[in-house]
N, C-alpha and C positions, 0 to 999 in steps of 0.2 A: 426070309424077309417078306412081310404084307407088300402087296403090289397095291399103290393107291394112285389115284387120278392125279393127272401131271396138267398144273397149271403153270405158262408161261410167263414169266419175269414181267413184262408188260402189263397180263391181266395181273396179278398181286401189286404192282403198282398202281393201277386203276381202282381193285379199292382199298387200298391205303389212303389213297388221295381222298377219294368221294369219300372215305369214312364211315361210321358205324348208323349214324347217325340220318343220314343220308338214303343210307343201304335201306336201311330196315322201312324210314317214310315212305319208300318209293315203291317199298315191295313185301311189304311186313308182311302178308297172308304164304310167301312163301318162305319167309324165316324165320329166327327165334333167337330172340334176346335173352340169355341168360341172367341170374340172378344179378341183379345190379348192385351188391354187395359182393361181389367179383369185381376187385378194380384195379388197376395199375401200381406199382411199386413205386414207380418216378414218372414225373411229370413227361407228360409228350412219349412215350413209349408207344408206339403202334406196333402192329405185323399182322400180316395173310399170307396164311397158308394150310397145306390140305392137314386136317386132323389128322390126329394120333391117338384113338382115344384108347385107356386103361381106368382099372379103378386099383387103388389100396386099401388096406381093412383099416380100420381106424388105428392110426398110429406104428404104423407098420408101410413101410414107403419099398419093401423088394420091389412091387413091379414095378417102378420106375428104373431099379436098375436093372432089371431085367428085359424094360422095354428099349433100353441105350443100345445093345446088341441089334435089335430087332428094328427099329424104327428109320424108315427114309428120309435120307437126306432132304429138307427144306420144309419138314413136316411141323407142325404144331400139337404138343400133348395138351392132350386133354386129361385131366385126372381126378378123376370122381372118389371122394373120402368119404362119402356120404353126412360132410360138413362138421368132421371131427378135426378142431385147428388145432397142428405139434406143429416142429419143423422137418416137413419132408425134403425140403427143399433148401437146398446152400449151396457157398461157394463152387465145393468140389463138383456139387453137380452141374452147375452153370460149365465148368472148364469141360464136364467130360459132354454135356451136350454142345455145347459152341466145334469141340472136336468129332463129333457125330454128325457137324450138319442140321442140328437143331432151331428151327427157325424163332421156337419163342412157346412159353412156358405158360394156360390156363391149369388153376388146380381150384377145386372145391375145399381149403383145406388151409394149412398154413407155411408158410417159410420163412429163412430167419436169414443170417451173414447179410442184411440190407446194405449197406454202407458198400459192399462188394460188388453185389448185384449191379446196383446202381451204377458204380464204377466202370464196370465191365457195359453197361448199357446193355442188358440183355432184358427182354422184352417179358414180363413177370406178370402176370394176372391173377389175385390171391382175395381169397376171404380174410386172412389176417395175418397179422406175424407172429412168431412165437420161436424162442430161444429152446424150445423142448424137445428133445430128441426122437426119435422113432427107432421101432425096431424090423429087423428083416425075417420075417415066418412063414408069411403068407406072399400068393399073386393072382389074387382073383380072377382079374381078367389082364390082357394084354393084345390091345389092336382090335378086339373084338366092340360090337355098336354095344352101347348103354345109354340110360340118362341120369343128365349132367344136370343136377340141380332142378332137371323136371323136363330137359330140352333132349328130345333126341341127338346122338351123335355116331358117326358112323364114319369110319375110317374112310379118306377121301372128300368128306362133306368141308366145304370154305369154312374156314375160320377168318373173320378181322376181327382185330381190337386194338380197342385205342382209348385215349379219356374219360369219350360218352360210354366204354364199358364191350361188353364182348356178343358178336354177331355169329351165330351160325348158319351156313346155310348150305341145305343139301346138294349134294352134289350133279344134281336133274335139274336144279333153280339155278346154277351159279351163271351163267349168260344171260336169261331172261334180266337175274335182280341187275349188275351190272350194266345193261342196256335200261333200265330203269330207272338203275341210279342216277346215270351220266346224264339222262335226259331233264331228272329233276334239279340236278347242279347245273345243267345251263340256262334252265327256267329261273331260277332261284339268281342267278347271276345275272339276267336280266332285270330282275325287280330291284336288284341292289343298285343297276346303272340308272334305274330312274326313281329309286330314292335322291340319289346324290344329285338329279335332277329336277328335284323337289317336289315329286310324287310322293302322297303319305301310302303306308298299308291300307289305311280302309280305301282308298281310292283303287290299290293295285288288287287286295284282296278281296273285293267287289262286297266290301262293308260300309261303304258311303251312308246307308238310310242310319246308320249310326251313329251317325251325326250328333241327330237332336237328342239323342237318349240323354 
């Protein structure tokens, strides 16, 4: 089994909360937002946690089962199709990773059983759906770094995703971005306590000469 960087419950709460969005303003030169047509299954699905990344050949999903054996508990796969959409992904697999310890599910690619998915609330990140099956021949890679839609990824590197879409970030940035993050969500939560004290933005975000335009 790959041995990858152990983040504590606390930090993956921190940026769950602060969010993708947040993450990336505060500190974008050390991270990397993946294709933004990678996006959630169901509404409000977040999760962070350390990659997992593999790839499959197009239409052909063995390393995924291959990576269930292999893959640590609270990890996030990443799964590089090279943006060929079947269904690699369904029910049975969601059962056997929620039983692995799977913390939640990025694929460049497609998945199908939605209505399950959903149900089960397991944490889905997809190019698109598709009822088309795959077959099992190949396993290119498994746990080893690639890139994901054009994003470096490397076993251990942060993952969040959420709404705004999926955050990567290496696993040398993850304390800096999150001390970056936090500090731009309490700035940001200042300017909200004095909007509602009837400060406008261009006054807070020093665009007052804006005025008279």
């Amino acid at each position: 089994m790959a041995t990858i960087r152990h983040y504590d419950a606390a930090l993956l709460e921190q940026a769950c909360r602060l969010g993708t969005s947040t993450l990336h303003e505060s500190c974008g030169i050390l991270t990397s937002s993946v294709d933004p047509a990678i996006r959630s299954i169901w509404p409000g699905a977040s999760v962070a946690g350390p990659a997992y990344p593999l790839e499959c050949s197009p239409g052909d999903n063995l390393a995924i089962h291959v990576a269930m054996e292999k893959v640590p508990r609270g990890s996030v796969l990443v799964v590089s199709t090279g943006g060929f959409v079947a269904g690699y992904w369904g029910e049975v697999l969601t059962v056997a990773a929620e039983a692995a310890g799977v913390a939640g599910l990025v694929i460049d690619g497609g998945v199908r059983d939605i209505a399950a998915l959903t149900a089960r609330r397991f944490p889905v990140f997809t190019r698109g759906v598709s009822m088309r099956g795959t077959i099992k021949a190949s396993a290119p890679s498994v746990g080893q770094p690639l890139s994901f839609t054009g994003t470096p990824v490397a076993a251990g590197d942060l993952v969040v995703a959420d709404d705004d879409g999926v955050l990567v970030i290496p696993a040398a940035h993850v304390q800096a971005t999150l001390s970056r993050g936090q500090a731009r969500a309490d700035k940001e939560a200042g300017i909200m306590e004095r909007l509602r004290e009837g400060k406008t933005t261009l006054d807070l975000l020093g665009l007052s000469q804006w005025r008279a335009a």
